[in-house]
Biopython code that builds the backbone (N, CA, C, O; Angstrom):
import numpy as np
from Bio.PDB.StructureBuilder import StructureBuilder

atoms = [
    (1, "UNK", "N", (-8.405, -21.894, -68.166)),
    (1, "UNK", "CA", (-7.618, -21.301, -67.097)),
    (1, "UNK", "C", (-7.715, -19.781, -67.210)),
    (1, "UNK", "O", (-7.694, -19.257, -68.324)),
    (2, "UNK", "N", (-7.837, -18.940, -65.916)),
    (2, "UNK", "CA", (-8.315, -17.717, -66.005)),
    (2, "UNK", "C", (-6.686, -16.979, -66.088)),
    (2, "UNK", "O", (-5.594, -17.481, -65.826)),
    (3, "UNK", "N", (-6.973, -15.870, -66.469)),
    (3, "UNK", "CA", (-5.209, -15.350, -66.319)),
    (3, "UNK", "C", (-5.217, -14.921, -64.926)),
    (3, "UNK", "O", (-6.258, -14.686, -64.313)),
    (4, "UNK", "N", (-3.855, -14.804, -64.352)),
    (4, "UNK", "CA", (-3.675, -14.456, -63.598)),
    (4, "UNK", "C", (-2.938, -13.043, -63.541)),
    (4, "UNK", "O", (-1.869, -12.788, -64.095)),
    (5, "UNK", "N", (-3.951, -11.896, -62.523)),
    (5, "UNK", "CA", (-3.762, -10.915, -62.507)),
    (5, "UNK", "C", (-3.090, -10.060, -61.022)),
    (5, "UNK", "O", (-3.623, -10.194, -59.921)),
    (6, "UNK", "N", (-1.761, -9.127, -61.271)),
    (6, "UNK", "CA", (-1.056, -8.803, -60.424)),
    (6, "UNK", "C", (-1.320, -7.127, -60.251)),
    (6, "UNK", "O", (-1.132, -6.268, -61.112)),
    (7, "UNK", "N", (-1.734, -6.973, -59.092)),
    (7, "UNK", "CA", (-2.511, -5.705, -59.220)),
    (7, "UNK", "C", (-0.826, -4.772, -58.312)),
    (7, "UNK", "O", (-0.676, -4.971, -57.106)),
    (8, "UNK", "N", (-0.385, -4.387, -58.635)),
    (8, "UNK", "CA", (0.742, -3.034, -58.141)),
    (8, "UNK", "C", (0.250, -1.946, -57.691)),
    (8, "UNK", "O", (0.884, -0.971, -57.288)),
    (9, "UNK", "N", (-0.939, -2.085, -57.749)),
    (9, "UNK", "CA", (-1.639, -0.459, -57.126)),
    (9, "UNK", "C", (-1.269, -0.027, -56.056)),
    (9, "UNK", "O", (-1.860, -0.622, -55.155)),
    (10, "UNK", "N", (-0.532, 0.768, -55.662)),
    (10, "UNK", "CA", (-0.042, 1.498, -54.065)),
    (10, "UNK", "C", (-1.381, 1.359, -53.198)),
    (10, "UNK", "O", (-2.353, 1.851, -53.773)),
    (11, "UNK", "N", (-1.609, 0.885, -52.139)),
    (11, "UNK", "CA", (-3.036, 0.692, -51.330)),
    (11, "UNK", "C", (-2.154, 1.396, -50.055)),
    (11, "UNK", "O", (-1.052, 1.209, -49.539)),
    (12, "UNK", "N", (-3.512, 2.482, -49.828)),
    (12, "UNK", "CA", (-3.601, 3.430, -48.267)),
    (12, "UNK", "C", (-3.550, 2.189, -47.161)),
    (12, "UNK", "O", (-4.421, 1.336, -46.993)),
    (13, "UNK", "N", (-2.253, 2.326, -46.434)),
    (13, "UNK", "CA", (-2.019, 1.690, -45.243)),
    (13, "UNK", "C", (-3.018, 2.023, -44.418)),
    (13, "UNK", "O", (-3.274, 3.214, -44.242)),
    (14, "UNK", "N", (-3.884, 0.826, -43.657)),
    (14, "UNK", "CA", (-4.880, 1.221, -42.108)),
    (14, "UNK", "C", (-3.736, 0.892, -41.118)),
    (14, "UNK", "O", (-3.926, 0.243, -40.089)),
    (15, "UNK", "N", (-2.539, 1.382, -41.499)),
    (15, "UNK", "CA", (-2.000, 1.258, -40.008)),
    (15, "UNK", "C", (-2.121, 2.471, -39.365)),
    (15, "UNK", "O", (-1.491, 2.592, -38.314)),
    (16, "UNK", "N", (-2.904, 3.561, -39.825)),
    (16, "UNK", "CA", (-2.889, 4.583, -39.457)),
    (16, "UNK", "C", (-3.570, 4.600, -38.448)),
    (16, "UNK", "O", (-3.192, 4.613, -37.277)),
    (17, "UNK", "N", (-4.717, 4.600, -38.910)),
    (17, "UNK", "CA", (-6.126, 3.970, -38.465)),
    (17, "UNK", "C", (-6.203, 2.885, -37.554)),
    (17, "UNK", "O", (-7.291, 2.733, -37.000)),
    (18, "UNK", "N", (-5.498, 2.280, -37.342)),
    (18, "UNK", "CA", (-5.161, 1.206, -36.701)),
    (18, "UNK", "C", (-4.547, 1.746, -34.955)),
    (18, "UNK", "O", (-4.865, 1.592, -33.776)),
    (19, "UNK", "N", (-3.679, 2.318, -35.642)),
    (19, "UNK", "CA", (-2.896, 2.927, -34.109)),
    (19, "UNK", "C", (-3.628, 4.404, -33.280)),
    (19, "UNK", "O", (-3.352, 4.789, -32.144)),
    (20, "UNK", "N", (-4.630, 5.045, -34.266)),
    (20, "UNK", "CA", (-5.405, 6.116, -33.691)),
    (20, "UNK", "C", (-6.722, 5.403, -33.104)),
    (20, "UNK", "O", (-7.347, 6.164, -32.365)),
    (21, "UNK", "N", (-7.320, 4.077, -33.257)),
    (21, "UNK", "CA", (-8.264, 3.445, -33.187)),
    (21, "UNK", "C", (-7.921, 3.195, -31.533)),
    (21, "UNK", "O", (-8.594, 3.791, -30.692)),
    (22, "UNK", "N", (-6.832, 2.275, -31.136)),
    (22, "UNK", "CA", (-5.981, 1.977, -30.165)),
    (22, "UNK", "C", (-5.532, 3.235, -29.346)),
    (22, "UNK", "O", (-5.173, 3.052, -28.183)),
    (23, "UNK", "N", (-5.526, 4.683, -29.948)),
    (23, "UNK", "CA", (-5.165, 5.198, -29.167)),
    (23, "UNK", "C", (-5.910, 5.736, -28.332)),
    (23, "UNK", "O", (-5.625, 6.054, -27.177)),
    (24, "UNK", "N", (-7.060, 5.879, -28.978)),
    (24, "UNK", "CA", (-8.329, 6.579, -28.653)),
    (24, "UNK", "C", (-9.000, 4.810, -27.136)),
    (24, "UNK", "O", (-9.279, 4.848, -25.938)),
    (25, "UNK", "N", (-8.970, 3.987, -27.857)),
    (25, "UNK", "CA", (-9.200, 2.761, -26.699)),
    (25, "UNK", "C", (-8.570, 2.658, -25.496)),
    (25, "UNK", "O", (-9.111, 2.344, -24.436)),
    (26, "UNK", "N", (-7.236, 2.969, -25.697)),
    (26, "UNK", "CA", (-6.710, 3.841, -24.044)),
    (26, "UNK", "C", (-6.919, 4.397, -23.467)),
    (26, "UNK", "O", (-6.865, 4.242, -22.247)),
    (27, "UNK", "N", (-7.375, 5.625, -24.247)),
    (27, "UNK", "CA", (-7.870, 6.954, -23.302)),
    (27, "UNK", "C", (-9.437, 6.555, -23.055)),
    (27, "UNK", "O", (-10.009, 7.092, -22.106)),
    (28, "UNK", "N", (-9.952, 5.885, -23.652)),
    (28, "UNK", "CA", (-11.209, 5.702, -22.673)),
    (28, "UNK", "C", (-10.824, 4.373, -21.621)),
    (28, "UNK", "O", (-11.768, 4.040, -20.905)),
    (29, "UNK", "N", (-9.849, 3.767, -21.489)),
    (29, "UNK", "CA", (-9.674, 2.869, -20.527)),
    (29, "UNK", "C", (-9.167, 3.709, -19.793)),
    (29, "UNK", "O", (-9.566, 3.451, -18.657)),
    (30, "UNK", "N", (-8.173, 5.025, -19.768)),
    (30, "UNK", "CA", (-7.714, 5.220, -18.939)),
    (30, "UNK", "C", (-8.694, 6.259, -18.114)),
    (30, "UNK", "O", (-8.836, 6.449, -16.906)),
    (31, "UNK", "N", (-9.173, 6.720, -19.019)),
    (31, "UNK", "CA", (-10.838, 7.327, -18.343)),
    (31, "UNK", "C", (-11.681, 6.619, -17.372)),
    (31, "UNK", "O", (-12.348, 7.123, -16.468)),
    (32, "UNK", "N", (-11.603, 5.818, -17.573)),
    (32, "UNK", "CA", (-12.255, 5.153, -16.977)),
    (32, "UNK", "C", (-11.640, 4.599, -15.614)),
    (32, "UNK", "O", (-12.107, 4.408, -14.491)),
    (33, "UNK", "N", (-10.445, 4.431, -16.175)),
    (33, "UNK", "CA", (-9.227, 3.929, -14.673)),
    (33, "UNK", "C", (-9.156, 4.896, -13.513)),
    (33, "UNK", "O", (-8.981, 4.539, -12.348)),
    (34, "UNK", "N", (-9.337, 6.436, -14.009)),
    (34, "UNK", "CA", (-9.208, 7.522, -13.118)),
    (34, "UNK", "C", (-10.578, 7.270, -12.283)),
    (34, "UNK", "O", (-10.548, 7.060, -11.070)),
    (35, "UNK", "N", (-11.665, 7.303, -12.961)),
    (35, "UNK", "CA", (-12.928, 7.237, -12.120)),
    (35, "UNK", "C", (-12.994, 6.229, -10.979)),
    (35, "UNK", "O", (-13.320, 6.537, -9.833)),
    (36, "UNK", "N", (-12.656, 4.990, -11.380)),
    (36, "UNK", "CA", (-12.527, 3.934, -10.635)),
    (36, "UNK", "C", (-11.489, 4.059, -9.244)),
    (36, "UNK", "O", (-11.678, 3.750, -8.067)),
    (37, "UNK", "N", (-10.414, 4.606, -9.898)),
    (37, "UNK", "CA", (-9.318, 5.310, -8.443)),
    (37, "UNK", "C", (-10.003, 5.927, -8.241)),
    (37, "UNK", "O", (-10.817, 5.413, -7.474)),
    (38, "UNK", "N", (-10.299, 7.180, -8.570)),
    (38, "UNK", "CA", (-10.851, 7.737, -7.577)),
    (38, "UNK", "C", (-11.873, 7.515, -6.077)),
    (38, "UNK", "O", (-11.695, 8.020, -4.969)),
    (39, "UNK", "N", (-12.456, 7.012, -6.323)),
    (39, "UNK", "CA", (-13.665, 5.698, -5.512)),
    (39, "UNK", "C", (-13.015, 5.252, -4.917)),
    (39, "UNK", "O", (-13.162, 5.398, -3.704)),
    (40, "UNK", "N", (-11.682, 4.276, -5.536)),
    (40, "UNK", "CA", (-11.630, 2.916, -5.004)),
    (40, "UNK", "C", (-9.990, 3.142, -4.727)),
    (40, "UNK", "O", (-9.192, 2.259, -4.416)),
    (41, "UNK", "N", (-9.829, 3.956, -4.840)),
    (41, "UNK", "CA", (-8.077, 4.046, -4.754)),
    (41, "UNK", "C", (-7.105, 3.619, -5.427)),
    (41, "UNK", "O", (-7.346, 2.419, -5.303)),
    (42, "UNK", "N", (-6.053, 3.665, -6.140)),
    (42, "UNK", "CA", (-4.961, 3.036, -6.812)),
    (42, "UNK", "C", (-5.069, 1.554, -6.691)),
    (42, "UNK", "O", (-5.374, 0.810, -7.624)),
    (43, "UNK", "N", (-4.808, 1.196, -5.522)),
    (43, "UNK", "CA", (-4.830, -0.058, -5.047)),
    (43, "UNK", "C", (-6.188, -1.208, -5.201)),
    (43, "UNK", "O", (-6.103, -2.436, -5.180)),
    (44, "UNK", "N", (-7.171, -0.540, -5.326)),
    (44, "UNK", "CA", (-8.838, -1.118, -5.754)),
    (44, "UNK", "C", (-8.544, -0.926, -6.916)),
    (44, "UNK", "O", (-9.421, -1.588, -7.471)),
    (45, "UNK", "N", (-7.735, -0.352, -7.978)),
    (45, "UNK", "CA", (-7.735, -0.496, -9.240)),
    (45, "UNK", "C", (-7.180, -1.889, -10.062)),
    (45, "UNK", "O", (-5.993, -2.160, -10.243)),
    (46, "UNK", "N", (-8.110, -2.534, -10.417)),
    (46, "UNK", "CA", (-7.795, -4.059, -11.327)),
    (46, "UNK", "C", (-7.856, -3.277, -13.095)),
    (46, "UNK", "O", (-8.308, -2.286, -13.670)),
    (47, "UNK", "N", (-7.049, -4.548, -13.372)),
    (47, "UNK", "CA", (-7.466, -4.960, -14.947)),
    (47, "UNK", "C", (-8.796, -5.698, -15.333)),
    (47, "UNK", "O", (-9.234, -5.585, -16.478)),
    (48, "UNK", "N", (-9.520, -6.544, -14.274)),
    (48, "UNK", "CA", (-10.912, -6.577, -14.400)),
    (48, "UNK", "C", (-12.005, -5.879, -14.371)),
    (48, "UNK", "O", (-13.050, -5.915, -15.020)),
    (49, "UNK", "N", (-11.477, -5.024, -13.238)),
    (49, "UNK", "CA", (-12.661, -4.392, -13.016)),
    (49, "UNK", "C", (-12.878, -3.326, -14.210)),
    (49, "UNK", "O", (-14.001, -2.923, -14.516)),
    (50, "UNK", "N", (-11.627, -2.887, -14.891)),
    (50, "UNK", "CA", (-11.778, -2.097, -15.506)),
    (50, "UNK", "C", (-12.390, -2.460, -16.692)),
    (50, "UNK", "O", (-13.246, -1.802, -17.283)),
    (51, "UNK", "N", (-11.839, -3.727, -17.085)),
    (51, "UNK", "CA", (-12.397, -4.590, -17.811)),
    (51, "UNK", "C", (-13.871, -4.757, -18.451)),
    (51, "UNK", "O", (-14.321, -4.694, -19.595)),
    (52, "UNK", "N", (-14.448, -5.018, -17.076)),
    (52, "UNK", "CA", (-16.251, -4.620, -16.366)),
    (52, "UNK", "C", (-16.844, -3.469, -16.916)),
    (52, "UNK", "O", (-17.822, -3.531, -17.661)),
    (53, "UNK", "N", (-16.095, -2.042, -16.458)),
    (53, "UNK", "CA", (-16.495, -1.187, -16.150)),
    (53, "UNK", "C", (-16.553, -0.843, -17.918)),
    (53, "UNK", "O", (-17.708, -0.557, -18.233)),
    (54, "UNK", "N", (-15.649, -0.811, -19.033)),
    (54, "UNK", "CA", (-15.980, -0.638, -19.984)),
    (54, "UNK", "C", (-16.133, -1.827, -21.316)),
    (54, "UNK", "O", (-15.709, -1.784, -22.471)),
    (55, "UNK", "N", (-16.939, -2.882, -20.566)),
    (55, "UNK", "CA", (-16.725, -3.837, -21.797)),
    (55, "UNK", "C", (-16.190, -4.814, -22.401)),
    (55, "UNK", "O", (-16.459, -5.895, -22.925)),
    (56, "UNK", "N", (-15.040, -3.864, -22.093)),
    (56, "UNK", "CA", (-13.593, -4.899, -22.724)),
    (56, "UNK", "C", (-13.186, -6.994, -22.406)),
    (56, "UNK", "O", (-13.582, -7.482, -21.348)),
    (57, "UNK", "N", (-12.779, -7.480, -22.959)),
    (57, "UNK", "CA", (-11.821, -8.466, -22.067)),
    (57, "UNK", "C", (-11.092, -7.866, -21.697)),
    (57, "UNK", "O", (-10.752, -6.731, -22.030)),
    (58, "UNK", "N", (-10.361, -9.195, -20.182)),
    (58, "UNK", "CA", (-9.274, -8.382, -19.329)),
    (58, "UNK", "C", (-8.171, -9.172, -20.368)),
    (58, "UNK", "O", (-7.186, -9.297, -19.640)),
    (59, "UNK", "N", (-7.888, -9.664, -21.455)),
    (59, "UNK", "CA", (-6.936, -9.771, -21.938)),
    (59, "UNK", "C", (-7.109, -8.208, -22.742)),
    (59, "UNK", "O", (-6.021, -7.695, -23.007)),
    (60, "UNK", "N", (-8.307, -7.419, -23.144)),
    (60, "UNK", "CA", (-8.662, -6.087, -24.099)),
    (60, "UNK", "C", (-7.524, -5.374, -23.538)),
    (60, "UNK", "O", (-6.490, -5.013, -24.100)),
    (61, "UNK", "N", (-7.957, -5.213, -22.139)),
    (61, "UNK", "CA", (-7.312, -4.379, -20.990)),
    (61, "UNK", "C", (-5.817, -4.232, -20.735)),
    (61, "UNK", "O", (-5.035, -3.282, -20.749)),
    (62, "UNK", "N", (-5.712, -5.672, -20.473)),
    (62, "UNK", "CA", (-3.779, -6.292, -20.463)),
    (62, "UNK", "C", (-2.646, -5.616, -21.617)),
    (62, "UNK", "O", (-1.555, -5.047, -21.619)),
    (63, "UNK", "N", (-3.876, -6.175, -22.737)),
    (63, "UNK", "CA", (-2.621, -5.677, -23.986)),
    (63, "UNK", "C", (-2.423, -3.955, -24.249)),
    (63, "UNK", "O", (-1.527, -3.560, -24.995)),
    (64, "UNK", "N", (-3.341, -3.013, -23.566)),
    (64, "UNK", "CA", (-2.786, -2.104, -23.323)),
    (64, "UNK", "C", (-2.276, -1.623, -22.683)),
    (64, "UNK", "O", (-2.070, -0.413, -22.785)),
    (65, "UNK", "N", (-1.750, -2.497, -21.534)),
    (65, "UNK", "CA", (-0.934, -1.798, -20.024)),
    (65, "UNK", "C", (-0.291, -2.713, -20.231)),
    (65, "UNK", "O", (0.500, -2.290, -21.074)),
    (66, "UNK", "N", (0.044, -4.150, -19.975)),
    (66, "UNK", "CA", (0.793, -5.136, -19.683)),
    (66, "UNK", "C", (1.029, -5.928, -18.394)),
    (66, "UNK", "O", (1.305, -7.104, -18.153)),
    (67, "UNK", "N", (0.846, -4.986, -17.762)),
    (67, "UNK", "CA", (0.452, -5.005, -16.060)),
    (67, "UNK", "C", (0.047, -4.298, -15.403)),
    (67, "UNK", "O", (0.135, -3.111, -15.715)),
    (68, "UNK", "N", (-0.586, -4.676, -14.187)),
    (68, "UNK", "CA", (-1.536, -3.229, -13.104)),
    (68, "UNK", "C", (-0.647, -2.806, -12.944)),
    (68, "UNK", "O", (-0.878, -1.764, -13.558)),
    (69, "UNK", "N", (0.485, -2.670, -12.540)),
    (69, "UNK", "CA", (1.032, -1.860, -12.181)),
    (69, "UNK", "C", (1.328, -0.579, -13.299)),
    (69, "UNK", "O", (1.238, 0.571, -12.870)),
    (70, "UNK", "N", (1.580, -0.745, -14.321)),
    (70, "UNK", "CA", (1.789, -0.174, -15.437)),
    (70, "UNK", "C", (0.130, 0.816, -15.546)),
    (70, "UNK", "O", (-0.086, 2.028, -15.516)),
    (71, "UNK", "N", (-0.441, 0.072, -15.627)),
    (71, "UNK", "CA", (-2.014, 1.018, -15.480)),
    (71, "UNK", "C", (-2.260, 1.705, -14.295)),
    (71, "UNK", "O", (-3.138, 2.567, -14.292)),
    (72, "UNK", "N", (-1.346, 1.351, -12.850)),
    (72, "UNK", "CA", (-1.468, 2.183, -11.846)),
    (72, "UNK", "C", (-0.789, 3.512, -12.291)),
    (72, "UNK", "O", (-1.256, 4.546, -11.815)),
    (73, "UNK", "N", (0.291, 3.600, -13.176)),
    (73, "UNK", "CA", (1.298, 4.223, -13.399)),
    (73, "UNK", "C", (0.627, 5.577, -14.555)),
    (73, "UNK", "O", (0.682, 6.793, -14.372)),
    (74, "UNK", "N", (0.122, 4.944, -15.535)),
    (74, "UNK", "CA", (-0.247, 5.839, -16.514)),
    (74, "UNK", "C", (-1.585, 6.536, -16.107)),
    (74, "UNK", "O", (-1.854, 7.527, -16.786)),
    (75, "UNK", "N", (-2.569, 6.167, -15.019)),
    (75, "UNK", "CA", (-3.530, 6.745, -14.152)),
    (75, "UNK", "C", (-2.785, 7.869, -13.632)),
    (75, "UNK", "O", (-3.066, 8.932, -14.187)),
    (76, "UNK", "N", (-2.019, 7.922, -12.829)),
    (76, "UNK", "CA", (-0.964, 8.851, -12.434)),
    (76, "UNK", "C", (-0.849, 9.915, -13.024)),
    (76, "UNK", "O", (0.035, 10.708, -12.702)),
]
sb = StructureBuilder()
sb.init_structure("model")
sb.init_model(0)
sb.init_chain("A")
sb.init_seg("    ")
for serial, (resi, resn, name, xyz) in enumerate(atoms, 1):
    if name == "N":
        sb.init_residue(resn, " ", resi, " ")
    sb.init_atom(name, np.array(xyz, "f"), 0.0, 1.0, " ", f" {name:<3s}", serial, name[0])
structure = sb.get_structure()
C-alpha cells in the first residue's frame, strides 16, 4: 500500500484567468454585435447570427447576454 500523500500547498487560483478570458469573449461578441447592427439594425440583431458571425454556439452567445434583448442593450 502506497502512503497517502496530502499536499497543503497554496495553488494560484485560474479564477482570475477565468473571468478575464470571458471578459475579453464579450467584447469580441460585442464587437461583433455592433458591426452586425450596424448593417442590419438592432432588430436584425440575433444570438445566432452572432453566433455565425464569430464561431461560437448560440448557447456560447446566450450565456453571455441571457437574452437578445439584453445583447440589444449592451450594443447600446
Amino acid at each position: 500500500m502506497s502512503p497517502v500523500t496530502t499536499d497543503t500547498t497554496p495553488r494560484r487560483s485560474t479564477g482570475n484567468r477565468t473571468l478575464y478570458k470571458g471578459q475579453q469573449t464579450r467584447a469580441t461578441i460585442l464587437d461583433a454585435a455592433l458591426g452586425l447592427a450596424s448593417h442590419m439594425g438592432l432588430e436584425g440583431l440575433s444570438i445566432g447570427a452572432l453566433a455565425e458571425v464569430t464561431g461560437m454556439s448560440k448557447s456560447g452567445v446566450f450565456a453571455h447576454f441571457g437574452s437578445r434583448e439584453e445583447l440589444q442593450i449592451s450594443v447600446i
